[in-house]
N, C-alpha and C positions, 0 to 999 in steps of 0.2 A: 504494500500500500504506500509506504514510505521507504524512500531510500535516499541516501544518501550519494551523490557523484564523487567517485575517488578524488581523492584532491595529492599532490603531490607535498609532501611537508618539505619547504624551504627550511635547511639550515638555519638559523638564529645567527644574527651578524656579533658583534662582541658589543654594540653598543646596545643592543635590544637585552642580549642575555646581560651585560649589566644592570638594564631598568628595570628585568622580571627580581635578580636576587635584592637590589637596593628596597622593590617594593617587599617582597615579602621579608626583609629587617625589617622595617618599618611598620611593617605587619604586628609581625611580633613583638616589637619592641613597644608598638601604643599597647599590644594585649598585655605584655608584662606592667606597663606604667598602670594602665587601670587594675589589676589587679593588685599592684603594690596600693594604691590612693584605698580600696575598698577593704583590704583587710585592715588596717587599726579602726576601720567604721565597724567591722565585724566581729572585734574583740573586745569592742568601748564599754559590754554590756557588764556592771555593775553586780555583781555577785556576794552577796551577804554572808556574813560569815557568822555561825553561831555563835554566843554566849557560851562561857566553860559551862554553867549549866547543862548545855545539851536542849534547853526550852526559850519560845520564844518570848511565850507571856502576850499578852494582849496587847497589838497594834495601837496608837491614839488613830484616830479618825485625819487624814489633811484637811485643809481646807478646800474649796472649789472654787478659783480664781475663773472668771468668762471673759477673755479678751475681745472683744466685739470688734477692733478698730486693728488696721493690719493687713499684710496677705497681698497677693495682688486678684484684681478682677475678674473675672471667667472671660470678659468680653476683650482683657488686654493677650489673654494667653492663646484665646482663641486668633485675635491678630498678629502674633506670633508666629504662630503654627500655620497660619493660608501667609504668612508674607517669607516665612521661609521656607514653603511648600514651592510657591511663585519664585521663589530665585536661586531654587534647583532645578525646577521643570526648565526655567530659560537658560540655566548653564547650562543642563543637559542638551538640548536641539543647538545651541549654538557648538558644542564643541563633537556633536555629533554631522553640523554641517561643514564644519573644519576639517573632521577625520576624512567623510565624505569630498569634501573638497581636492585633497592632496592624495587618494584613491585614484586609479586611472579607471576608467569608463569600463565597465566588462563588454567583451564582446558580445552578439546576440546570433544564435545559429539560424 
């Protein structure tokens, strides 16, 4: 139903195979940095330690603070999210009309 035209695989020039390993450093180097930023977030949690007793005794009650004022707006984040939606959908076509651009024409049988 679907097939594929053989294609012949061009060798990789040495400045192309330097761009694929530079990207996959780079790769991996942002996964290590996020994952270094996300572990001390993941070990921050606050761990009680008991009393020599062994008992805890009866908690006091906190208070219940309501910050009412604060945060940002549903309608700012929403414009956020469509204005940085819009300015990768137009990097995307433009740099997809560049790659296309400096492509030569395919022949048509």
């Amino acid at each position: 139903m679907f097939t594929s035209l053989p294609r012949r695989e061009t060798p990789l020039s040495a400045g192309a195979w330097l761009r694929r390993i530079t990207a996959a450093l780079v790769t991996v180097t942002g996964g290590v940095l996020a994952w270094a930023a996300a572990a001390p977030a993941a070990s921050a949690a606050m761990i009680p330690v008991p009393p020599p007793g062994g008992a805890y005794g009866p908690v006091p009650a906190a208070p219940i603070r309501v910050i009412a004022a604060g945060g940002m707006p549903g309608w700012q984040i929403t414009l956020i999210a469509v204005a940085a939606a819009l300015v990768a959908g137009t990097a995307a076509v433009f740099l997809d009309r560049a790659r296309a651009a400096r492509r030569p024409a395919s022949a048509t049988r």
